[in-house]
C-alpha positions in Angstrom: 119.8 180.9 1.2 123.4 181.9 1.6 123.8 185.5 1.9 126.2 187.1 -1.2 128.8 189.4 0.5 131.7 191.2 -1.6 134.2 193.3 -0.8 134.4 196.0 -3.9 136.7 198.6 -4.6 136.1 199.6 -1.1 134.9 197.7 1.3 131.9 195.4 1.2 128.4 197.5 1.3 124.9 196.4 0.8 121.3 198.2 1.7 120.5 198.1 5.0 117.8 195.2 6.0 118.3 193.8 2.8 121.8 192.5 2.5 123.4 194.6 5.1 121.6 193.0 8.0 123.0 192.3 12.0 123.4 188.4 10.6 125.4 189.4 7.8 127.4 191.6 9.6 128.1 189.5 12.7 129.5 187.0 9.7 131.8 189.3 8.4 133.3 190.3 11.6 133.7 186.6 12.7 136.1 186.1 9.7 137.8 189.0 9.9 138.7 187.9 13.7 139.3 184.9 12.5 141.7 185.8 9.6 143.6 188.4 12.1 143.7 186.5 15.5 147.7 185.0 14.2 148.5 189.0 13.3 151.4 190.1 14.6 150.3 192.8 16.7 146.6 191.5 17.6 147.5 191.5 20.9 147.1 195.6 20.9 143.5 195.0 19.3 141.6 196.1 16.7 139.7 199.7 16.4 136.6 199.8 15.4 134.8 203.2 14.3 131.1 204.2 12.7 129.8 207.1 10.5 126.9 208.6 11.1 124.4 206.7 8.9 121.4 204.4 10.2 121.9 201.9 12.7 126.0 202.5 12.2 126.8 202.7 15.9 125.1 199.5 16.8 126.4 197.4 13.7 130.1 198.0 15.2 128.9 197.5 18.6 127.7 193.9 16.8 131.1 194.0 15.4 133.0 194.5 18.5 131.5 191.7 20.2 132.0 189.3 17.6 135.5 189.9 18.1 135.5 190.4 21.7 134.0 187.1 21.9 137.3 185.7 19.7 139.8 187.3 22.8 140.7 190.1 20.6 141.1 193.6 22.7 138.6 196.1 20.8 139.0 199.9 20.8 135.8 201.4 19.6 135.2 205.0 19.2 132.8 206.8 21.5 131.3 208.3 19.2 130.7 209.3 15.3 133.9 209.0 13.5 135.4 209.5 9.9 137.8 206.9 8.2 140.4 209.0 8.4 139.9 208.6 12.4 139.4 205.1 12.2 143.4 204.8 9.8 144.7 207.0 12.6 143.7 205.4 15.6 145.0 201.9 14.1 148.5 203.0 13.5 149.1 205.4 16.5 147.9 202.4 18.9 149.7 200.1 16.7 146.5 197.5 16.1 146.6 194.7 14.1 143.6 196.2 11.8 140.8 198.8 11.6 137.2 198.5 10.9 134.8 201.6 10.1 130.9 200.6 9.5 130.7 203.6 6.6 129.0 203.6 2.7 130.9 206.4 2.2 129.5 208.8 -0.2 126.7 206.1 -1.1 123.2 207.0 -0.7 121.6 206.7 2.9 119.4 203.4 2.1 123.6 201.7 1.8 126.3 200.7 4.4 129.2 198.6 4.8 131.9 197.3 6.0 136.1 198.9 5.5 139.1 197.6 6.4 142.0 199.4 7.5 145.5 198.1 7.9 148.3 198.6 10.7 149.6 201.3 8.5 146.6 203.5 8.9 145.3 203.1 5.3 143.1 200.3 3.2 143.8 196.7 3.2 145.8 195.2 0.6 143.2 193.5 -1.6 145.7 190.5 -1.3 144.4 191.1 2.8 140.7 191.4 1.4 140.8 188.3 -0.4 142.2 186.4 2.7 139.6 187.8 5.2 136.7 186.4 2.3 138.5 183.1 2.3 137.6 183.0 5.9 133.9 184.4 5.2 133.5 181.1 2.9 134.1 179.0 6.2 131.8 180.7 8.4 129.2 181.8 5.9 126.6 178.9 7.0 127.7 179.8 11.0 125.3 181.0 13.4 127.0 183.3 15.3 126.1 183.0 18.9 127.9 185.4 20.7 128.8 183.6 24.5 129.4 187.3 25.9 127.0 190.2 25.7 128.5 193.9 24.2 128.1 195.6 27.5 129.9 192.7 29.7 132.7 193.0 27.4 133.0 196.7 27.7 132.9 195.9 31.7 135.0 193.5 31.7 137.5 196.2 29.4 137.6 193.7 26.1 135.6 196.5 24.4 137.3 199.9 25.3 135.3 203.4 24.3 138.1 206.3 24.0 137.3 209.9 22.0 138.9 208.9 18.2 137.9 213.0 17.3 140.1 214.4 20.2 143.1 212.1 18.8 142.4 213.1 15.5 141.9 217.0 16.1 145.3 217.0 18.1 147.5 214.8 15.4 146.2 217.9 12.4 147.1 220.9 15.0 150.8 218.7 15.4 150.9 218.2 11.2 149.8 221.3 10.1 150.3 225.1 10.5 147.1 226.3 11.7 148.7 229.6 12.7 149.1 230.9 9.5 145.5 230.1 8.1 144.0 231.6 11.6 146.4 234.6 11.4 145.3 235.3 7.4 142.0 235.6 8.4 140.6 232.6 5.9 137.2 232.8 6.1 136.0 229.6 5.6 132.6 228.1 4.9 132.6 224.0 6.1 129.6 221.5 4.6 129.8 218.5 6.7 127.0 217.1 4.4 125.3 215.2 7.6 128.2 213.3 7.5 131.0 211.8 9.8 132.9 215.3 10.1 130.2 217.0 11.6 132.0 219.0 14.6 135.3 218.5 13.4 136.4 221.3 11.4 135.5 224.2 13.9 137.3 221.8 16.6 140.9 222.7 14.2 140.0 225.9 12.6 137.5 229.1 13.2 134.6 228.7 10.8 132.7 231.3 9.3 129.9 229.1 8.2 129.1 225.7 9.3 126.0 223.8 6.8 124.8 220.6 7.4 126.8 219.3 10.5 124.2 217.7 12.5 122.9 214.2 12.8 120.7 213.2 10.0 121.1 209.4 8.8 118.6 210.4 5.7 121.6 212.8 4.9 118.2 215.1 4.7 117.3 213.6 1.3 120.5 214.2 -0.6 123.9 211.9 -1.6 126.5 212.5 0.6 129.2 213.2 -2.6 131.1 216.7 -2.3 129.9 217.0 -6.1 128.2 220.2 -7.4 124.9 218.7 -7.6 124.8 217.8 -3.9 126.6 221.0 -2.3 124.8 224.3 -3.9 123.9 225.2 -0.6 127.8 225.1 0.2 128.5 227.5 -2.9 125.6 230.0 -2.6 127.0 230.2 1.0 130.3 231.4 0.3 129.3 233.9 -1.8 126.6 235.1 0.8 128.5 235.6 3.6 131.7 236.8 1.8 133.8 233.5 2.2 137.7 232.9 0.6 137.0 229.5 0.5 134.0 226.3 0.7 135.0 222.9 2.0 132.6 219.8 1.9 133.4 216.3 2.7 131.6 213.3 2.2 129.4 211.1 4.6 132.9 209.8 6.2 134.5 212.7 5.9 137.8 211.1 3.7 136.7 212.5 -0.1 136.5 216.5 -0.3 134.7 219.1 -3.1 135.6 222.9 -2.9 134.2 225.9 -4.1 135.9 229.1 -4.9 135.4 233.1 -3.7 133.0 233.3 -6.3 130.9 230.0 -6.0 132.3 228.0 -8.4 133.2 224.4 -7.5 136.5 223.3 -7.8 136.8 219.7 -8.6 139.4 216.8 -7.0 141.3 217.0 -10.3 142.2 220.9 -9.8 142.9 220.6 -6.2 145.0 217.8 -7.0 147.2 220.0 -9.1 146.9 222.9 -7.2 148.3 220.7 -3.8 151.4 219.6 -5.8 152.3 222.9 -7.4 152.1 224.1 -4.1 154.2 221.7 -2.6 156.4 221.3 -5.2 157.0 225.5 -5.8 156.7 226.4 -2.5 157.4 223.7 -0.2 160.1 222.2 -1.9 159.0 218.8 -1.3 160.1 215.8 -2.9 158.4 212.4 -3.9 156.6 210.8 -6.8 153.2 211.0 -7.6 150.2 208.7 -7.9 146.7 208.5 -9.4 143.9 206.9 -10.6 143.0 205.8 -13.7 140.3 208.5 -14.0 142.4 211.3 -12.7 142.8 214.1 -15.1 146.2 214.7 -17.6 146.6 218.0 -16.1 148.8 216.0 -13.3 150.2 214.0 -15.7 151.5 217.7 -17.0 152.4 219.0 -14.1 155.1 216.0 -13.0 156.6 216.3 -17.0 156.9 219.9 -16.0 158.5 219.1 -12.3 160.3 216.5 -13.6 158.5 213.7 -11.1 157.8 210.2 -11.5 154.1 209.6 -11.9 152.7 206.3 -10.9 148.6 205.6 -12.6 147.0 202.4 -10.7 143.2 201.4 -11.2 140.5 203.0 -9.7 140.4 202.5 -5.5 142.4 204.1 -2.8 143.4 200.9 -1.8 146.2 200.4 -4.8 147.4 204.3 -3.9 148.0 203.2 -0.5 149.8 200.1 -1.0 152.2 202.8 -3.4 152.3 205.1 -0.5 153.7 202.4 1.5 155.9 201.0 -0.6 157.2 204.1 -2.3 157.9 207.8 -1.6 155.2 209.3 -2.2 154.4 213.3 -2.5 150.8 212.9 -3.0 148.2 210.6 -4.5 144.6 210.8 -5.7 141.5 209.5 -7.4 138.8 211.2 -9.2 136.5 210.7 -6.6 137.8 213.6 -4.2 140.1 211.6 -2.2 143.5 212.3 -2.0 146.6 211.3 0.9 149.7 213.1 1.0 152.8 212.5 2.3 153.2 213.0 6.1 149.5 212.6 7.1 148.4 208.5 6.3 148.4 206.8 3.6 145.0 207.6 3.3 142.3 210.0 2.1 141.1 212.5 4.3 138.7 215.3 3.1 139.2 217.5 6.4 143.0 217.6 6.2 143.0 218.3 2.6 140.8 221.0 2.7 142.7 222.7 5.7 146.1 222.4 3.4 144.0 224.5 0.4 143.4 227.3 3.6 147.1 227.1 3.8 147.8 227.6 0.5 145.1 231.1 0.0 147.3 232.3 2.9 151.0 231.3 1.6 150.2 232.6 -1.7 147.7 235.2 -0.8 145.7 234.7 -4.0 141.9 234.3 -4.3 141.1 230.3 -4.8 140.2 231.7 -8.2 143.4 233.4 -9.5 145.2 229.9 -7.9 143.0 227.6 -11.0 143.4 230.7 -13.3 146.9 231.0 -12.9 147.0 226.8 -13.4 144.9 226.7 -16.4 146.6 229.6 -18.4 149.8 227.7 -17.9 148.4 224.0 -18.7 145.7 224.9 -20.2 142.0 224.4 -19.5 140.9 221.1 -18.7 137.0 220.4 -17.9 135.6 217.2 -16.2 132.7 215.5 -15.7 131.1 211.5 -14.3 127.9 210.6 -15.2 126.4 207.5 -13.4 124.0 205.3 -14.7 122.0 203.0 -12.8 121.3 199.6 -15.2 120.2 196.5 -15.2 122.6 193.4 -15.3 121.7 192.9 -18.8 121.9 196.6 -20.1 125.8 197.0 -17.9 126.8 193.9 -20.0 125.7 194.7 -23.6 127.4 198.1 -23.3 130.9 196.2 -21.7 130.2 193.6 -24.6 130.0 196.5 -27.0 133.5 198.6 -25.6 135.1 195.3 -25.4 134.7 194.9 -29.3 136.2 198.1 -29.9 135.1 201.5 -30.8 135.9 203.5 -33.3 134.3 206.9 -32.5 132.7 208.9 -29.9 130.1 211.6 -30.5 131.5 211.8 -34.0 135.0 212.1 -33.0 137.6 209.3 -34.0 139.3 207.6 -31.2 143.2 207.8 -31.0 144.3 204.8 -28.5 142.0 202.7 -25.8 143.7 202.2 -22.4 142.1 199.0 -20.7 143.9 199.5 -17.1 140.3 199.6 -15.1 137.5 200.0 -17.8 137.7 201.1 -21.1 139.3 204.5 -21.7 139.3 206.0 -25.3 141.4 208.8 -26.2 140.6 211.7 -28.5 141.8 214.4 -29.6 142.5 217.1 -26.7 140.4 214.4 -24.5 139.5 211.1 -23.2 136.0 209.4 -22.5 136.4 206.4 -19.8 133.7 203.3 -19.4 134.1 201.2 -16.2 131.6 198.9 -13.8 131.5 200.6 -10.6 132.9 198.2 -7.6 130.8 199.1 -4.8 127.1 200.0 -6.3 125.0 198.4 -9.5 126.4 200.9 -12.5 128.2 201.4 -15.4 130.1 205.2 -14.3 130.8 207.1 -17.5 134.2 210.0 -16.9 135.1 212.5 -19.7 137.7 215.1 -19.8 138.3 217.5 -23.0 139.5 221.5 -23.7 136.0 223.0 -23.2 132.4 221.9 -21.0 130.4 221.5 -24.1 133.0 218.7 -25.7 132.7 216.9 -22.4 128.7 216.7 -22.6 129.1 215.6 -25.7 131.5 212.5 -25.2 129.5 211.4 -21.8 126.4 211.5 -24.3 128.0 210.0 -26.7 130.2 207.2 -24.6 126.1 206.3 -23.7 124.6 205.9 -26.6 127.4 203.3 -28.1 
């Protein structure tokens, strides 16, 4: 039976054993040689990273001699390593592509397969598309390798160098660690189990450090920087008299925050609170960028600043290919990843998180006062995602059923429908959006309104349609 592999909206990932096996794997890596071997810069290699799930080191050491076997140079990391890393490492050592074995914030039964591009973000999904043209050719193959993994690495194909100590280095360059260290930000890091275990301390003093050691069941939980997951992180903070909680997700590009007080602070508010910053303080310039399931606030901010605001579909990748194209200030996704302009064109949970410890020692304001002081002057916006696990028939009679149209929403009458990714329906002082995830088997259900009761209500009501 031929094995069915998919890239989604980020990446290609499949349970481990079941579809995400060595075979599988070995197949995916031969076409994404083969579709890079006539790249321009393939002869500086390709990197190749892991996170720290199950079996992740030894499914890119399969990957790197797949493509060590096609005469491409391989740089592989030494050791556990976030995306971010991975995005880095292929555009400081100017390589054709990247590859991190990573689910991301899926559950630990998942994990998969990214691709990065020589601009140290996520292929183009034209790029995607071309690399599973080439998967269709070899999908029957057999791939024999002709060298083993170690005689590669002797022979220097496959070369091991320390992605974290590039990384930590490049943030200390980019970013004025002085003045967090010297305000005495006392921080609070959740690693979740995942790829940034070790990191943060490495950049900045930590005053307490959850979850960062190796742990491919992610002890049980998701690896999401979502309230649900990081209660721990927020009960913390308030404990030991933190300014500020950081967690990042299981490879360490998506980030979740919680405030002086243990309250979570959501992608949406950190969002707006980066480009007020940077906007009122730094006097930066730029447009902005953001998903489809990003919240309006931003949308008021840049009528307020007077910046050009650029909404793709949901997936980093289409962000990226803007911050390429495009100047960008900053760009984000609901999801809790967000690039900025003069990092990557990439997410990256760590870096993000160290620019909000910039920003409690600019402005010298609790995290709290910073989303009081945004919310009085936009007014209060409340969020939440609900994901619901279906079957195939279930995910399509609700699509079917949006698809017809819908005229009201927990009682409420819709305004306008937006079909850019999904179906989003507009209410008054709110907005319920329906959309197939791309990576796991569910219908995701995102609400935003004026007060947390009206958001319960359209989530239960988007549902029940």
């Amino acid at each position: 039976m031929i094995p069915k592999i998919k890239f989604g909206t980020d990446g290609w990932r499949g349970v481990i054993a079941a579809d995400f096996t060595f075979d599988n794997v070995a197949k995916v890596a031969l076409a994404t040689a083969n579709f890079y071997k006539k790249h321009k810069k393939i002869k500086n290699g390709i990197v190749v990273g892991y996170d720290s799930r199950f079996l992740s080191q030894e499914f890119a050491e399969k990957v790197s001699e797949v493509i060590g076997n096609r005469g491409i140079k391989v740089i592989l990391s030494d050791k556990i390593s976030s995306t971010p890393m991975v995005s880095l490492l292929t555009k400081k050592l100017n390589a054709a592509a990247g590859i991190i074995i990573t689910a991301s914030h899926n559950p630990a039964r998942y994990n998969g397969y990214k691709i990065k591009g020589d601009f140290g973000g996520p292929a183009f999904p034209e790029t995607i598309a071309k690399v599973e043209k080439e998967l269709k050719k070899v999908i029957k193959t057999n791939v024999v390798s002709k060298k083993s993994f170690d005689e590669l690495v002797e022979k220097g194909v496959i070369q091991k160098i320390d992605f974290t100590a590039a990384y930590v280095a490049d943030v200390k360059k980019k970013l004025n660690i002085d003045v967090i260290t010297s305000a005495g930000i006392k921080i609070a890091y959740d690693a979740m189990h995942g790829a940034g275990q070790g990191v943060m301390g490495q950049i900045v003093p930590l005053k307490v450090s959850l979850r960062g050691d190796f742990n491919p069941s992610f002890g049980g939980a998701h690896p999401e920087p979502l309230p649900q997951h990081t209660r721990g992180l927020g009960e913390a903070v308030v404990k030991e008299g933190c300014d500020i909680g950081i967690a990042t997700d299981g490879d360490a590009d998506r980030i979740g925050a919680y405030d002086e007080k243990g309250n979570f602070v959501d992608s949406h508010r950190i969002f707006a609170l980066l480009l007020k910053y940077f906007v009122e303080e730094k006097h930066l310039t730029g447009e902005v960028a953001k998903s489809f399931s990003v919240s309006q606030l931003i949308d008021q901010l840049c009528n307020k600043f007077g910046v050009k605001l650029n909404e793709t579909p949901v997936g980093f990748k289409y962000l990226c290919q803007l911050m390429i194209e495009r100047d960008i200030l900053i760009a984000g996704e609901e999801s809790g990843g967000l690039g900025v302009k003069g990092h990557l064109p990439e997410r990256d949970g760590i870096y993000i998180g160290l620019i909000l410890c910039e920003i409690l020692a600019v402005r010298r304001k609790k995290l709290s006062e910073l989303v009081e002081e945004l919310m009085n002057e936009f007014g209060w916006h409340y969020y939440n995602r609900y994901d619901a696990h279906l079957t195939e028939k279930e995910k399509q009679r609700i699509l079917k059923t949006y698809k017809k149209g819908v005229k009201s929403i927990a009682g409420v009458p819709v305004l306008r429908v937006e079909t850019k990714d999904g179906f989003k329906l507009f209410v008054e002082k709110g907005w319920v959006l329906v959309r197939a995830s791309g990576t796991e088997p569910l219908i995701r259900f995102y609400a935003e309104a004026d007060a947390p009761e009206k958001v319960e209500a359209l989530l239960k009501g988007a549902q029940a349609v």
